[in-house]
Structure formats: structure tokens, C-alpha cells
VEXRO-42954 format. One record per residue (C-alpha): residue number from 0; residue in one letter; y, z, x. Coordinates in steps of 0.1 Angstrom, whole numbers, plus 5000, padded with zeros to 4 digits. Layout:
! residues N
<pt NUM, a, <Y, Z, X>>
...
//
This chain:
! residues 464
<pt 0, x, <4679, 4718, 4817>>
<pt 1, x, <4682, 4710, 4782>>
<pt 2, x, <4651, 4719, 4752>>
<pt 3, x, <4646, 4690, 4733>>
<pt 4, x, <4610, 4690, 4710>>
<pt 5, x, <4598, 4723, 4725>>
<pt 6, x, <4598, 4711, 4763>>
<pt 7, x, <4623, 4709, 4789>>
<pt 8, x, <4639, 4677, 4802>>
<pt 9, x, <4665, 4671, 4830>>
<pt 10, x, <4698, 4669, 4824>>
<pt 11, x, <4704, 4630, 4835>>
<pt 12, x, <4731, 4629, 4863>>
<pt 13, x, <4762, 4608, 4846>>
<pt 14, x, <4763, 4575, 4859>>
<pt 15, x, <4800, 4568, 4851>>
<pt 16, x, <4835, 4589, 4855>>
<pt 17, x, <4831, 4606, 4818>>
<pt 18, x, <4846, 4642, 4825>>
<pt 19, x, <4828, 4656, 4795>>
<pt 20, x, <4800, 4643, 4805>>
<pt 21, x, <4802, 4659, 4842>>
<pt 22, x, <4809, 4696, 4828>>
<pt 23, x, <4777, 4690, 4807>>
<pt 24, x, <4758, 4683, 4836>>
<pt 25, x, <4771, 4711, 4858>>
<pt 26, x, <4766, 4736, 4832>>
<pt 27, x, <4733, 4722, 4833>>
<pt 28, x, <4731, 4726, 4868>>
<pt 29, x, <4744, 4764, 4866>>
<pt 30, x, <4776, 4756, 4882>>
<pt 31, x, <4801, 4758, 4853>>
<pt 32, x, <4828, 4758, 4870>>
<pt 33, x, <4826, 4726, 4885>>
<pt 34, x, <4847, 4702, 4862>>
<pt 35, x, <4851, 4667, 4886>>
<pt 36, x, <4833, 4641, 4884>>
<pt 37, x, <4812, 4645, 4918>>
<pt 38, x, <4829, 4627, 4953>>
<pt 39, x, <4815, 4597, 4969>>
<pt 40, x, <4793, 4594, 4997>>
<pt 41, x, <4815, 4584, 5020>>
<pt 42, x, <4841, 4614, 5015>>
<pt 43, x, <4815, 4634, 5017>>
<pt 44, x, <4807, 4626, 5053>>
<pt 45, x, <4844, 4625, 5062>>
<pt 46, x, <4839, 4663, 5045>>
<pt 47, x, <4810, 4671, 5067>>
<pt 48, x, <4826, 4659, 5099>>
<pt 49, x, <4854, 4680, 5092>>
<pt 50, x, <4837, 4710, 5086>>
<pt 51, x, <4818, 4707, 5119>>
<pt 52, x, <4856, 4705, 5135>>
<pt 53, x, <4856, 4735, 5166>>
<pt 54, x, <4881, 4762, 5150>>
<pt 55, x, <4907, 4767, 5179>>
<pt 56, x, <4935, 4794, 5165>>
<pt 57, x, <4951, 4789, 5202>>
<pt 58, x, <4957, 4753, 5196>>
<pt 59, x, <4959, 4758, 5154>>
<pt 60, x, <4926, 4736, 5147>>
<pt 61, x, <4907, 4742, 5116>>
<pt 62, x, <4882, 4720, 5097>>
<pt 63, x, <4908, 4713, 5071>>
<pt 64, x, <4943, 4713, 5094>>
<pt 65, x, <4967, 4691, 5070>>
<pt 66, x, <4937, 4680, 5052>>
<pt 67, x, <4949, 4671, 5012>>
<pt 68, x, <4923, 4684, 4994>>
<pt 69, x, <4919, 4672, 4959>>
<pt 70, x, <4899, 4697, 4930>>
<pt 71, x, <4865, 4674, 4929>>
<pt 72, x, <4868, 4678, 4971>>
<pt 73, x, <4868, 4720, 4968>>
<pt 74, x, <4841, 4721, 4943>>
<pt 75, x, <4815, 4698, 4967>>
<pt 76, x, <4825, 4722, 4997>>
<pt 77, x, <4822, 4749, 4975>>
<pt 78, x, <4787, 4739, 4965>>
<pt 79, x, <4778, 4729, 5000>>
<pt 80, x, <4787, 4763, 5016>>
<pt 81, x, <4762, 4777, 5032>>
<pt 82, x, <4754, 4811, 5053>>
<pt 83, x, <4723, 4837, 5056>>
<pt 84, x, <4706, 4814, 5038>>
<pt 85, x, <4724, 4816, 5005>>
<pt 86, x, <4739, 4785, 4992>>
<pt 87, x, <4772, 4781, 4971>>
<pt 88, x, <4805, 4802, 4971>>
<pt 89, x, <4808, 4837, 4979>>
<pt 90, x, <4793, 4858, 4952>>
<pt 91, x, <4810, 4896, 4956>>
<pt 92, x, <4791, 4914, 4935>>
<pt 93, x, <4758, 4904, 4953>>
<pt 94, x, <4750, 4931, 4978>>
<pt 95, x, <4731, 4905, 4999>>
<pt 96, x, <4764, 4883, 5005>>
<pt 97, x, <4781, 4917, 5020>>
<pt 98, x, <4786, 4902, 5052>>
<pt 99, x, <4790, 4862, 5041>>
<pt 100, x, <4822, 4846, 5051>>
<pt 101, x, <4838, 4822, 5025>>
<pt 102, x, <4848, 4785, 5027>>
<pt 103, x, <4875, 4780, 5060>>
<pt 104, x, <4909, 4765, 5039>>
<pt 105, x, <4926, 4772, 5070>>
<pt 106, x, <4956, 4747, 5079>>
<pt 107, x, <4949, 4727, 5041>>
<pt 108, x, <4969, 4709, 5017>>
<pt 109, x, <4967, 4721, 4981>>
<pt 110, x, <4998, 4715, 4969>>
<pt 111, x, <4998, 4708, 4932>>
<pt 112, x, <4962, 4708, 4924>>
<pt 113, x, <4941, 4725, 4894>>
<pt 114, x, <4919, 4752, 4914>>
<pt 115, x, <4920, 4771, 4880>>
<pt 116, x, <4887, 4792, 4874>>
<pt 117, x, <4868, 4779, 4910>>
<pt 118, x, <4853, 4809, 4925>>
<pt 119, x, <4871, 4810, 4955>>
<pt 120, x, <4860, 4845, 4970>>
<pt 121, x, <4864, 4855, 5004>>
<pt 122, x, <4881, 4820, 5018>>
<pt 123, x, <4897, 4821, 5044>>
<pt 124, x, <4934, 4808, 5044>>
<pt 125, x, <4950, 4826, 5070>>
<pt 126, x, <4942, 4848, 5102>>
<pt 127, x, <4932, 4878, 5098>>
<pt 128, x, <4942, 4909, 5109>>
<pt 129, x, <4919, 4913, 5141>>
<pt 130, x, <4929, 4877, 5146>>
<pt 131, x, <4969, 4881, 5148>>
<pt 132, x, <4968, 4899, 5184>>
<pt 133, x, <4992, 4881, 5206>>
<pt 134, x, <4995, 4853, 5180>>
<pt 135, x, <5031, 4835, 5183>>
<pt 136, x, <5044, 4828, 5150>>
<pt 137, x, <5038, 4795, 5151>>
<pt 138, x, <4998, 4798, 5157>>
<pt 139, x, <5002, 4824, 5125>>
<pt 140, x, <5019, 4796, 5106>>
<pt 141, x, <4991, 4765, 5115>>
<pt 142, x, <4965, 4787, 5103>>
<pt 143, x, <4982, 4792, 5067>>
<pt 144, x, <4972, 4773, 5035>>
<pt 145, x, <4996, 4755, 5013>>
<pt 146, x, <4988, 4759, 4980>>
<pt 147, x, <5025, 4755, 4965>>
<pt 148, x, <5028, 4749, 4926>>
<pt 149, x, <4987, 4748, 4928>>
<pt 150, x, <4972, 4761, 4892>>
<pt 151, x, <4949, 4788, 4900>>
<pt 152, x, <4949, 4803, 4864>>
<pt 153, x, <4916, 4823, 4857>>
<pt 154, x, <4905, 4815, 4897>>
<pt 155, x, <4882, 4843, 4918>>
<pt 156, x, <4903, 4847, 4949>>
<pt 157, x, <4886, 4883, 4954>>
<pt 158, x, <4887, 4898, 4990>>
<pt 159, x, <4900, 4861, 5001>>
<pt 160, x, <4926, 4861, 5027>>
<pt 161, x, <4957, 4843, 5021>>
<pt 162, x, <4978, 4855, 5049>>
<pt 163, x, <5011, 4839, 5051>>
<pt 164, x, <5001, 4811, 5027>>
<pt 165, x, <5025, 4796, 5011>>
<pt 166, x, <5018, 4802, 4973>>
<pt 167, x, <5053, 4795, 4959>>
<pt 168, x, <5055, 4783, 4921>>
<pt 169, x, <5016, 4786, 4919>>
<pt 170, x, <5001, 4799, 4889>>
<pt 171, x, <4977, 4832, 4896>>
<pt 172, x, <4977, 4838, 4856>>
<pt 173, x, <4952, 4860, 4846>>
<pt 174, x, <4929, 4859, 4885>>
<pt 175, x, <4908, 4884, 4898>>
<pt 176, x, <4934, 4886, 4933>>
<pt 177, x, <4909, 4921, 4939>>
<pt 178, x, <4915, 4934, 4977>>
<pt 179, x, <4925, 4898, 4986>>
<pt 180, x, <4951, 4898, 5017>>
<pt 181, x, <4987, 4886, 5008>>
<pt 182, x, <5000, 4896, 5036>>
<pt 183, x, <5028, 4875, 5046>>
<pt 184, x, <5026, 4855, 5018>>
<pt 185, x, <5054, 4835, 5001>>
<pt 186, x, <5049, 4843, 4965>>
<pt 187, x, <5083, 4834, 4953>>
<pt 188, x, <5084, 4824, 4920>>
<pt 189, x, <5049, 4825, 4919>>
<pt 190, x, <5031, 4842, 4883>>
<pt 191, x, <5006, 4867, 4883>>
<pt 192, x, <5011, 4870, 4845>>
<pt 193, x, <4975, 4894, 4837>>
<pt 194, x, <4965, 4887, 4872>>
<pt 195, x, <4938, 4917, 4884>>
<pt 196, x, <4955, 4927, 4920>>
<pt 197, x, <4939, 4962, 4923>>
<pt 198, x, <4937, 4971, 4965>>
<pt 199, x, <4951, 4939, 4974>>
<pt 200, x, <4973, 4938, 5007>>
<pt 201, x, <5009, 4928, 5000>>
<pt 202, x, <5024, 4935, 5032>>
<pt 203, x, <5057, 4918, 5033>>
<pt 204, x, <5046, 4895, 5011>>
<pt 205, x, <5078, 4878, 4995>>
<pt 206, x, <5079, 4884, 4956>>
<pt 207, x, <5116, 4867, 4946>>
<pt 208, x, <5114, 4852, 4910>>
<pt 209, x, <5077, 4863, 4908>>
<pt 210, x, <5061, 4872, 4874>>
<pt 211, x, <5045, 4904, 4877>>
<pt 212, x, <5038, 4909, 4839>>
<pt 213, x, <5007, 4929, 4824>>
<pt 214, x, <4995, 4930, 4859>>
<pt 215, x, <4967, 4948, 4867>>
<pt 216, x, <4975, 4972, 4898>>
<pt 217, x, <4950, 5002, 4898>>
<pt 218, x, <4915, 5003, 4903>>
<pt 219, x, <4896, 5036, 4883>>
<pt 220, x, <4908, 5056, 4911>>
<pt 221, x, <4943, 5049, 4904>>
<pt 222, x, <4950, 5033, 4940>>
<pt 223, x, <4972, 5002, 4939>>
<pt 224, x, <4977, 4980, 4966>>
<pt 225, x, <4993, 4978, 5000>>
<pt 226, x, <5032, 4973, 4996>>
<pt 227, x, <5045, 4982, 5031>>
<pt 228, x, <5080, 4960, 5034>>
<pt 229, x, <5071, 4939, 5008>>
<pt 230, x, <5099, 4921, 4998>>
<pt 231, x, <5110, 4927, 4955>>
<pt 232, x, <5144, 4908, 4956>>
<pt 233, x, <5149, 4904, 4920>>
<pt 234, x, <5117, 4910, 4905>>
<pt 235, x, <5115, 4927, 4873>>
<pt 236, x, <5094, 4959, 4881>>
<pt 237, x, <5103, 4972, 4845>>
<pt 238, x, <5074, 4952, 4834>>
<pt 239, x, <5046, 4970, 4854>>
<pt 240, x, <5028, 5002, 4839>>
<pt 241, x, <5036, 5022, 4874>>
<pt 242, x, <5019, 5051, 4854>>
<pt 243, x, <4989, 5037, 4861>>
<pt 244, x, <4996, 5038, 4902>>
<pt 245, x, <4985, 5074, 4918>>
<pt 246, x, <4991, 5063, 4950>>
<pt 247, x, <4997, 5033, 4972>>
<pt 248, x, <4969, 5010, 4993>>
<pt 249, x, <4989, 5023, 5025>>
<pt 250, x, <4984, 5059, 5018>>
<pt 251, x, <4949, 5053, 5008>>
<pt 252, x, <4945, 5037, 5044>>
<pt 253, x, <4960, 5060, 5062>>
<pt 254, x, <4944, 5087, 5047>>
<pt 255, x, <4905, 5073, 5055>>
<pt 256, x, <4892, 5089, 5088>>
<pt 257, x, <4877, 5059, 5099>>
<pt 258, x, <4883, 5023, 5101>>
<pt 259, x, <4872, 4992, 5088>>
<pt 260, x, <4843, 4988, 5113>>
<pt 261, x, <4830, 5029, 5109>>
<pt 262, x, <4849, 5043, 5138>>
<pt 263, x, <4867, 5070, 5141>>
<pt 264, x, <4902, 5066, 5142>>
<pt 265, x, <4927, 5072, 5170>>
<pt 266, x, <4953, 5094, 5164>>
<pt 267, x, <4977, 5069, 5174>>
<pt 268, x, <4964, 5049, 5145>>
<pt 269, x, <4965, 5069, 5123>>
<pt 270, x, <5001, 5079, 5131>>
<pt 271, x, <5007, 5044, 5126>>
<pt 272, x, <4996, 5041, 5092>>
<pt 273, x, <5010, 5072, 5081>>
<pt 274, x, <5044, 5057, 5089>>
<pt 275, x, <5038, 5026, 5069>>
<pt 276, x, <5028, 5046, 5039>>
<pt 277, x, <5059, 5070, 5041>>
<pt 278, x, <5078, 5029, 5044>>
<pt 279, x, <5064, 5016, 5012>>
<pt 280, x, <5066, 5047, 4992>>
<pt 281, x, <5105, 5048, 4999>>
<pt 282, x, <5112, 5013, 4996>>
<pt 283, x, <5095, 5009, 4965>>
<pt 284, x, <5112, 5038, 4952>>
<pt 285, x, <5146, 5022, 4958>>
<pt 286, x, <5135, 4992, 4946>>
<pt 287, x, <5126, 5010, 4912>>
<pt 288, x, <5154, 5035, 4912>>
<pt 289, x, <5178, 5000, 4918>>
<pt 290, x, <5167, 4987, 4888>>
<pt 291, x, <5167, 5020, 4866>>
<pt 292, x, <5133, 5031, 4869>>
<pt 293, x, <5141, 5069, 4881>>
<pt 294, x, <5111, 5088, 4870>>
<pt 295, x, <5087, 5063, 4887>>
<pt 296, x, <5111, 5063, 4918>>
<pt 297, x, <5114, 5098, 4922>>
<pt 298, x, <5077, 5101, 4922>>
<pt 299, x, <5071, 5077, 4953>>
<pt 300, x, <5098, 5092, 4966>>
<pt 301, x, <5077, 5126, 4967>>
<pt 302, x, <5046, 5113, 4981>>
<pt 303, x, <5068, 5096, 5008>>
<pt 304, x, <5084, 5129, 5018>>
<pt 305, x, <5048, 5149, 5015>>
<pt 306, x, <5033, 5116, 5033>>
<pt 307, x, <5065, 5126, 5059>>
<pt 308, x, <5044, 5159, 5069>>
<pt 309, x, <5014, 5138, 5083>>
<pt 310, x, <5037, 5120, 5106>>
<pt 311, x, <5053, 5149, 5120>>
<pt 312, x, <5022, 5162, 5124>>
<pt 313, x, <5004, 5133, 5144>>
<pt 314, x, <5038, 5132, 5162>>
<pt 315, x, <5035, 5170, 5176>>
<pt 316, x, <4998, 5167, 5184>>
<pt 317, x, <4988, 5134, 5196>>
<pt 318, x, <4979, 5134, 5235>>
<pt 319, x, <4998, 5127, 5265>>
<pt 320, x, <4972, 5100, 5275>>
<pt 321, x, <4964, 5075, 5251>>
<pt 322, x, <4940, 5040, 5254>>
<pt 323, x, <4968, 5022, 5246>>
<pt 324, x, <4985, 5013, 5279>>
<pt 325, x, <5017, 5005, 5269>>
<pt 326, x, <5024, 5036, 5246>>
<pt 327, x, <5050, 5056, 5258>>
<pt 328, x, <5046, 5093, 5274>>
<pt 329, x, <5051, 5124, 5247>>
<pt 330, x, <5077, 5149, 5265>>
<pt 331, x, <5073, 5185, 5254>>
<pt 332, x, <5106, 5187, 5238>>
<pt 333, x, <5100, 5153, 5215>>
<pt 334, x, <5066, 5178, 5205>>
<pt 335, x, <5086, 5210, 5198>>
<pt 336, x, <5113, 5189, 5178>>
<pt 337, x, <5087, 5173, 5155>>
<pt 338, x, <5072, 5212, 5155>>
<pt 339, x, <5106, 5221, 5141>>
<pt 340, x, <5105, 5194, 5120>>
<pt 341, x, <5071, 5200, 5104>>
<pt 342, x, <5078, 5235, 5099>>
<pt 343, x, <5110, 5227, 5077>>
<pt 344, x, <5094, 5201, 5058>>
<pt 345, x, <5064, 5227, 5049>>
<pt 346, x, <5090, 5250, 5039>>
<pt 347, x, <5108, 5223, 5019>>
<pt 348, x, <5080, 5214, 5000>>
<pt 349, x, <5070, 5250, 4989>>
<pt 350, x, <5102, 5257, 4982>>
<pt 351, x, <5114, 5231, 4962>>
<pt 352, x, <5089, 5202, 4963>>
<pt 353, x, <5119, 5187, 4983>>
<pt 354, x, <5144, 5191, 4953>>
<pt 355, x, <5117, 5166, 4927>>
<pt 356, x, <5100, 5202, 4917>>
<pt 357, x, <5126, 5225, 4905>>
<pt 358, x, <5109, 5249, 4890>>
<pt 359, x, <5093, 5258, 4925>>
<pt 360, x, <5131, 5269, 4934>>
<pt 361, x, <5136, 5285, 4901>>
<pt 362, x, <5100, 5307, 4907>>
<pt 363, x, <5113, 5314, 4942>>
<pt 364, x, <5148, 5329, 4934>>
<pt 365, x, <5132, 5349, 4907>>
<pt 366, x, <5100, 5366, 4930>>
<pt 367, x, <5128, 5370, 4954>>
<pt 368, x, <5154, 5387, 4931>>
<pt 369, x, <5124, 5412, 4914>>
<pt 370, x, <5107, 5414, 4949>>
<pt 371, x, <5137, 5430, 4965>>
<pt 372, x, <5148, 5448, 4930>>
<pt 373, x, <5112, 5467, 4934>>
<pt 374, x, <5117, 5479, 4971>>
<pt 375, x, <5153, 5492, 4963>>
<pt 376, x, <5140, 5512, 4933>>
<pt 377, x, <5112, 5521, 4954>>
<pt 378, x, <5137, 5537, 4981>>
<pt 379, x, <5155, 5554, 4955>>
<pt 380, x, <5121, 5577, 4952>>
<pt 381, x, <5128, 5590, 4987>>
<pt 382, x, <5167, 5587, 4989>>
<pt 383, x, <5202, 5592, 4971>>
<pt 384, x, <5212, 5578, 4948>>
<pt 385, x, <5185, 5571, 4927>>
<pt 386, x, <5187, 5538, 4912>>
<pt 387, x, <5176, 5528, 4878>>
<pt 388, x, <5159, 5491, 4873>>
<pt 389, x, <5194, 5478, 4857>>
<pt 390, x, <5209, 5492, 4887>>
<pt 391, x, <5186, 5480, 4912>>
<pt 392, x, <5189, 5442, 4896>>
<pt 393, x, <5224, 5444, 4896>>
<pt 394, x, <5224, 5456, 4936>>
<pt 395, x, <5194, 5428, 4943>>
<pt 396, x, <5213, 5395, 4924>>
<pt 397, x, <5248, 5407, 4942>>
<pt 398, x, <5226, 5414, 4978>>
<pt 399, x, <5214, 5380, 4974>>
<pt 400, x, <5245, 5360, 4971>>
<pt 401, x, <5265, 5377, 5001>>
<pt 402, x, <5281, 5401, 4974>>
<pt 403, x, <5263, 5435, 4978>>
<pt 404, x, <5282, 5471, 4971>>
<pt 405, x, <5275, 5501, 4973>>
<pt 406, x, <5291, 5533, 4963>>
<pt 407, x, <5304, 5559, 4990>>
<pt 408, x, <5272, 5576, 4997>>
<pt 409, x, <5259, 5546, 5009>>
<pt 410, x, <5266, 5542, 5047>>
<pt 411, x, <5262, 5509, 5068>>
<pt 412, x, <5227, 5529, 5084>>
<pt 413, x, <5213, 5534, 5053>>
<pt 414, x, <5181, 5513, 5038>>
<pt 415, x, <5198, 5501, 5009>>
<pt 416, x, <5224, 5487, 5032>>
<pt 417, x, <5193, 5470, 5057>>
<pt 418, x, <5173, 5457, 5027>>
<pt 419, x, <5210, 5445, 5010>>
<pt 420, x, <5217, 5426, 5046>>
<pt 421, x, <5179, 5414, 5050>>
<pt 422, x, <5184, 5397, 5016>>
<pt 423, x, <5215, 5383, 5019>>
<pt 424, x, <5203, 5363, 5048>>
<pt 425, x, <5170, 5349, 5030>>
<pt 426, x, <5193, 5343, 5002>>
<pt 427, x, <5217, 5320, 5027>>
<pt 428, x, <5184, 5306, 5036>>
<pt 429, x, <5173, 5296, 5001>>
<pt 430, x, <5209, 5281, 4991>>
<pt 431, x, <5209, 5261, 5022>>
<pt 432, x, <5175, 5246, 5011>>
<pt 433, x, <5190, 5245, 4977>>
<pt 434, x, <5217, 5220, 4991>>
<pt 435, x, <5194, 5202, 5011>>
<pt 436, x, <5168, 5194, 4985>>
<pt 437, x, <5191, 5187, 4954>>
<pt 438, x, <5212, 5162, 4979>>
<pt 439, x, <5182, 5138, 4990>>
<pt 440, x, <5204, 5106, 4993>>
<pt 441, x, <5226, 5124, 5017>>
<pt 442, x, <5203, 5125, 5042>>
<pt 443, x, <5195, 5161, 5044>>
<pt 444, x, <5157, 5151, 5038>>
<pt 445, x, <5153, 5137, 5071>>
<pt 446, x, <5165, 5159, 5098>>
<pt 447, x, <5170, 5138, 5131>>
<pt 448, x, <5135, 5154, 5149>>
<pt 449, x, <5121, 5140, 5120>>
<pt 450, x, <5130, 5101, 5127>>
<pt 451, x, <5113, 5101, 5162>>
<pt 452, x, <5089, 5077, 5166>>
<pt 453, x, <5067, 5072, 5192>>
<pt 454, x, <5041, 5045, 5202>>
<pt 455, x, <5057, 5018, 5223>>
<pt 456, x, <5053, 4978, 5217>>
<pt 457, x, <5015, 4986, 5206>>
<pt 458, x, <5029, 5001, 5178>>
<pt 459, x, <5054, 4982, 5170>>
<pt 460, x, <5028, 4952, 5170>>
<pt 461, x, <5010, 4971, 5142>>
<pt 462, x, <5041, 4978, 5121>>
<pt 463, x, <5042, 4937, 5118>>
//
């Protein structure tokens, strides 16, 4: 509508190709980001008999299966979408379209085509994850969208799923990619230049070449998204504020005690996802320390190794029985040896934070050093000789480090001699942790009962 001499008048509907004319008249129409002049009758019955196309994943049909969509095609099916009553694209922020599914891309051609600021919420361009059960790879790869070189600059793509879809050389500049699912996806030399990809899913999503500058990858709780096995290559990682990443999507899954649908989860599960987070901690902190990026490596580095402690302890407690029927039986000694496992890991990480907190180690040998310092000079109250403090330091720091003495009226029976031998073996102790967390890269963090994993091909399927 448009006010012309105080009253309002229709917006006439252009009667020839003008472009400017057609944004005028969407605008008018409250659908700004419609831009094409709008499709002919006839496609647009070729559209509808398409969209009334039987999805079959077993067989890979879609509406859209190899399908070249053209811009002025999406915006009319973007228009015409329908469901609950509400008509138009997705709208995410509208509580009432919670449960609304968006437009079914599935199987199209959009190779090449300016998609730039179309609000493509919640389409579907792949199968999702409660979907991909005992899909071949080939069913996976009929359902994906081809959107290769496609301009999709400024474009809402939140909470879509673009599993697997091929998105090489597209533009993403500067679009809101919020919680959509890459998963799979072939991003290679794709930019994301300013892109907003807070608690999107980039499981093994392939990144070679990509442009991940100025983009957004926190939400205000500082979660990023899921990179479990994602594959960097050569992407320049130097160019993301990692500051801004408290932990990864895949920790912030597995650390939810419920799933997507409300239920609680199995332990199994949640074993499972515990795994994948201590994965894409550690390979995204060799990916970062591999290009000089220590301080941010060494950080996921930590959470993997305190994300470690979860696994053992899913691993020692999960039941013998289990719903999944093809999970393999826990024997009692696989449970004690992730018992002995969790154990050293606690003591690790009070210790030493597993060698990326010093000062714990530092703090430890000094309340150890005083601590036994104080019980010598509190024997010398009772006993010859009497000890003064200097004394008693000297006899604690030389009892700790294998080197204690004592003068000749100190027999082998004696307490200084039993608190002297009861700290030299807590100080063998400490030094051996000492080793073990300074030298992480030698394997010493991951003692072999801590590398069992258990679950079967059920498990295995999830990993994927």
C-alpha cells in the first residue's frame, strides 16, 4: 500500500519484466525480499505438481530431485509455503512456528544462483539425523542439495539443515548460519566472511580453502558449534577470535541430560557424546597448535582431557544390559581398568591440571614440603634430637627427593626415619606425575585403560 492524498491505494502489480518495479511492489506487498519478477502460470503448476511428489528417502525421491531451481522459482515456493496455518517462510523468532518445517530443497539444483538475503530458515537440504539410520551412502547423497558457487550473502539459513550439501565456492558472507546442520557438508572454498554460525553442527564438515574471517562463533553463553572430525586442512584459524569460544557444541551436548525430544538420556548415549567431545576438543587443538596458535590449543586440549574423566566414568558404570542389542557385554576387568583409569586422571587434574596448570604442582610440592616439615618438628617435641624449623626443612626437601640423612642417633625404627621414608615415596609419586603431565605429546596422558571403548556397531553408527 502506498499514501497518496491522505488515502491508501494499491500498489498496481507490474505488468512488464521491470525489476525495479517488482521490488516496489513486493515491498509493498511486505515481502522485501522477493526481487524477481513473479513466475508464469504454467511453472507454477509444474511447481505445485512437484511439491505434491511422495518423499521416498529409500528410493531418493524428493519434490525437487535434480530440479534447477532458478531465484524467481525459490521466492514463489517460499511464498507459497504453507503449514499450521501460517503462510510464507519459516519465521524463527515466532513462537507459534516452533514446530513448522521449512521448504523440502532436498535432491535440488542451485548451482550458481543469487539466493542472497531469501529467508531460507529451517529448509530442508539433507536427511536428518533421526533419518540417517541404516541409510547407505548413496541414499545420504540423493537427498543432498547442490548449491555450489550459489550467492547466499546476507541469506537466513537458521536451524536449516544442509547435511552433506554440497556448498563448495558458495558465498555465506555475512548469513545468519545460527544452529543450522553442516554436517557432512562440502564447504571447500566456501566464505563465511562475517557469517553468524553460533551452535551450528559442523560435524565433518569439510572446510579446505574456506574463509572463516570475522566469523561469529559464540552465542552469549560462549558455546560454539559442533566440530567433531571436522575437517581444517589449510584453513587459516589465526583469523577466528577463539577467545570468544568457552566450550564446543559437542560438549554442550553431551553435557545436557536429556535429548532433543525431552528424554532422559541412556548412559550409552551419553558415553557416546562424551567421546565425540573429548574428539573435537583434541583435534581442534592440533589443528590450532599446527598452525601456531598454542594458547588456544592448549586450552581445548584441557577440556578434552577434563572431558576424558566423563568417559571413564560412563565406561566403569554403564550396565551389563543395555537396549541396544548389538552393544557389546562390559567384563568386570574392562570396569576396574577404566576405575584405575578415572582414578589417575582425578589425581592428574588436581595435581597438575594435567601439566596446562602449573601452579597446581607448584602449590602441591610446597603443602607437601611444609606439611611434612611441621610433623618432623612436631616429633622433635617428644624425641631426640630436637629439630629446629631450618633443620626440619632441610630434612623434609632431602626426605622428599630420595635424599634423606640423618645423624647417628637416628636409627632405621625411629619416626623421623618412617615419616623421612613415607615422604620419599609420595615424593616418587608426585615426580612421576611431574613427568607424566609436563610430557603430554608422549602419550603419558592416555594410559591404555583409558582408550577402551565400548559400544559395539551401535555406537560406531553414532560416531558417523
Amino acid at each position: 500500500m502506498s499514501e497518496h492524498d491522505g488515502k491508501q491505494v494499491a500498489t498496481p502489480r507490474p505488468s512488464t519484466e521491470d525489476a525495479e518495479a517488482w521490488k516496489a511492489y513486493w515491498q509493498a506487498q511486505g515481502q522485501p525480499w522477493r526481487t524477481q519478477p513473479e513466475i508464469d502460470t504454467e511453472r507454477q503448476e509444474e511447481l505445485k505438481r512437484c511439491l505434491a511428489t511422495e518423499t521416498d528417502i529409500e528410493k531418493g525421491k524428493y519434490p525437487f530431485k535434480d530440479v534447477k531451481l532458478s531465484r524467481a522459482e525459490i521466492e514463489w515456493l517460499l511464498a507459497a509455503h504453507e503449514s499450521g496455518g501460517i503462510r510464507g517462510p519459516v519465521d524463527c523468532s515466532d513462537e507459534r512456528q516452533r514446530m513448522r518445517k521449512g521448504l523440502d530443497l532436498r535432491g535440488a539444483h542451485l548451482q550458481e544462483e543469487d539466493l542472497s538475503g531469501l529467508p531460507l530458515a529451517r529448509i530442508r537440504c539433507g536427511l536428518a539425523l533421526n533419518e540417517l539410520f541404516r541409510r547407505t551412502g548413496e541414499q545420504i547423497e540423493m537427498a543432498a542439495v547442490h548449491v555450489q558457487k550459489a550467492n547466499l550473502r546476507g541469506a537466513n539459513v537458521q536451524e536449516a539443515d544442509l547435511s552433506n550439501a554440497n556448498v563448495q565456492k558458495a558465498s555465506l558472507r555475512e548469513a545468519n548460519v545460527q544452529k543450522a546442520s553442516l554436517r557432512g557438508a562440502n564447504l571447500q572454498e566456501a566464505t563465511l566472511f562475517g557469517a553468524n554460525v553460533q551452535e551450528a553442527d559442523l560435524t565433518r564438515a569439510q572446510l579446505k580453502g574456506a574463509n572463516l574471517e570475522r566469523v561469529t562463533l559464540s552465542n552469549e553463553k560462549q558455546v560454539g558449534p559442533g566440530f567433531v572430525d571436522c575437517q581444517w586442512s589449510d584453513v587459516n584459524l589465526a583469523v577466528i577470535e577463539w577467545s570468544q569460544v568457552r566450550l564446543l557444541g559437542d560438549e554442550s551436548v553431551a553435557r545436557q541430560k536429556r535429548d532433543s525430544e525431552g528424554k532422559t538420556k541412556e548412559k550409552q548415549t551419553k558415553l557416546s557424546e562424551y567421546k565425540k567431545a573429548v574428539r573435537a576438543n583434541r583435534q581442534l587443538a592440533v589443528a590450532l597448535e599446527g598452525q601456531g596458535l598454542n594458547e588456544e590449543a592448549a586450552r581445548f586440549a584441557y577440556r578434552a582431557q577434563t572431558l576424558q574423566k566423563s568417559v571413564l566414568w560412563y565406561q566403569m558404570t554403564q550396565s551389563e544390559s543395555s537396549s541396544y542389542p548389538t552393544q557389546q557385554r562390559v567384563t568386570f576387568g574392562q570396569r576396574m581398568q577404566a576405575l584405575g583409569g578415572w582414578l589417575f586422571s582425578w589425581f592428574l587434574f588436581l595435581l597438575a591440571g594435567y601439566g596446562y596448570k602449573p601452579i597446581r604442582s607448584v602449590m602441591a610440592y610446597l603443602i607437601i614440603i611444609f606439611g611434612f616439615m611441621c610433623l618432623y618438628l612436631l616429633n622433635a617435641h617428644f624425641i631426640a634430637p630436637h629439630l629446629t624449623w631450618h633443620e626440619a626443612l632441610v630434612l623434609s626437601v632431602s626426605s622428599f627427593h630420595g635424599r634423606g640423612f640423618f645423624t647417628q642417633n637416628v636409627t632405621l625404627g625411629d619416626t623421623y626415619a618412617r615419616l623421612a621414608s613415607i615422604e620419599a615415596v609420595v615424593g616418587l609419586f608426585i615426580e612421576i606425575s611431574f613427568i607424566a603431565t609436563f610430557t603430554p605429546r608422549k602419550g603419558l596422558f592416555s594410559p591404555r585403560w583409558a582408550n577402551y571403548e565400548y559400544g559395539g556397531p551401535y555406537i560406531s553408527t553414532l560416531r558417523q
